[in-house]
N, C-alpha and C positions, 0 to 999 in steps of 0.2 A: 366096809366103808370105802369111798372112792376119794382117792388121793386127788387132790387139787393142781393141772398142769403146773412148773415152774414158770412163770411169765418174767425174771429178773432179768433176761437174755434180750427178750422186747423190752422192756423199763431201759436196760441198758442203751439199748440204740436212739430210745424216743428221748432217753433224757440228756444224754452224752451229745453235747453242744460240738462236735467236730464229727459227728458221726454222720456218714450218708442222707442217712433219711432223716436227721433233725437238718441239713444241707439242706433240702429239695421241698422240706417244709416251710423254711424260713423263704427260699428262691418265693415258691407259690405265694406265699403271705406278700412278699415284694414285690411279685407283680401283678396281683391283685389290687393290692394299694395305689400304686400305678397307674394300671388301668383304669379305675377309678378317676384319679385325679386328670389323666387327661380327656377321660369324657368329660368332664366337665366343660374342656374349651370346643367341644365338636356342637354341630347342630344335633339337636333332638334329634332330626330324622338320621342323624349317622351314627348314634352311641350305639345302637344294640347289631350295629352290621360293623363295627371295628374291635378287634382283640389285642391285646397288649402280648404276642408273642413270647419277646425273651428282652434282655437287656445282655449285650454282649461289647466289652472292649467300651463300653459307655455311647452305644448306638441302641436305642430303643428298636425295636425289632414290631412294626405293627401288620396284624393281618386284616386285609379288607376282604366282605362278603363277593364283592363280583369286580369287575375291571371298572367300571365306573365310578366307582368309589375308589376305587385305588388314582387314579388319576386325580381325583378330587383333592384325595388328603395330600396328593405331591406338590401340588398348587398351596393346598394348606400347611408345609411341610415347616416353615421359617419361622411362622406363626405359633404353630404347637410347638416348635421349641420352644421358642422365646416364655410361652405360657409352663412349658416343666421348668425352664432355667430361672423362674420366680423363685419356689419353691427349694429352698434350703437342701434337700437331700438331692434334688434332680440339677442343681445348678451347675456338675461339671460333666453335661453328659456331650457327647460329641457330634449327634444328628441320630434323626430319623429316618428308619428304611420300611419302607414299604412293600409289603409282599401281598400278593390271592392270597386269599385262604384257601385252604382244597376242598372241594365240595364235597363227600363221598357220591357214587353213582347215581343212589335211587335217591339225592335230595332233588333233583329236576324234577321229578315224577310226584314230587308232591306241591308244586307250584301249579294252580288251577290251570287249566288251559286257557282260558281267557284271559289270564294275566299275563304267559306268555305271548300270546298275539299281539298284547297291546305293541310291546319294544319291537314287533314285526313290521307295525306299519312306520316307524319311525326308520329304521332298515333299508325296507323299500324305496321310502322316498329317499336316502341317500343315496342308494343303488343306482337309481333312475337318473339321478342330479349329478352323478360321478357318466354314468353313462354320454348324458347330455354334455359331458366337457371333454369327453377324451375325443382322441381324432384317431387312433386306431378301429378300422371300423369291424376289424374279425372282436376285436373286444366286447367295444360297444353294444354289437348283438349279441354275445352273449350276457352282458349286464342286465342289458334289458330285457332275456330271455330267462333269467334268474327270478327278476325283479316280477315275473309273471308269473312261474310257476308257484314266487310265494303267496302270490295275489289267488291262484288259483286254491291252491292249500287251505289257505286260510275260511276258504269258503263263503 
């Protein structure tokens, strides 16, 4: 007959309310909830590109999907407070910080190639527009010598 492992040692950790990992369970559960609650005040198009990092010192801790969005929510930054400080459990929290999120390497390589070109030609023409205002003129060509080899790139 095979003896059945003791499991009382896990039971102990899972159920023991000071223990580590009933800690780290309860943290995840809280900022899940979190997270939740302030997608609610973001646009549609920016819920599923923002993460509710950490909650530290009573500063929400959020990560944006790329640097555009991270600018955005700093702008939105006064806002979504004000929208957790509603909210009974989040009303003494101290501010929002804003971080990237890290990408790992091979996520660019799964964004079509035509999707990237698109933010290229938006690029470009800043390239070109930064070019056309400076008055260093070793710069200048090289802006505009930038602004062409992506023009050429791109195809």
């Amino acid at each position: 007959m095979t003896k059945m492992p003791d499991n009382s040692a896990l039971n102990h950790l899972l159920g023991h309310k000071d223990s580590p990992l009933a800690f780290m369970a309860r943290k995840a559960q809280e900022i899940q909830k979190l997270s939740q609650y302030i997608k609610q005040a973001l646009p549609e198009s920016q819920r599923d590109k923002v993460n509710v990092a950490n909650v530290e010192n009573g500063i929400v801790i959020l990560f944006a999907a790329n640097h555009s969005l991270a600018n955005q929510l700093r702008y939105q930054q006064s806002q979504l407070l004000t929208h957790l400080r509603q909210h009974e459990k989040y009303s003494g929290l101290a501010g929002i910080k804003i971080e990237l999120a890290l990408t790992p390497p091979n996520e660019s390589a799964k964004i079509p190639r035509t999707q990237r070109s698109q933010t290229s030609n938006e690029t470009i023409i800043q390239i070109r527009e930064t070019a056309s205002t400076t008055s260093h003129p070793g710069l200048k060509a090289q802006l505009l010598a930038l602004a062409a080899s992506m023009e050429k790139a791109k195809g």
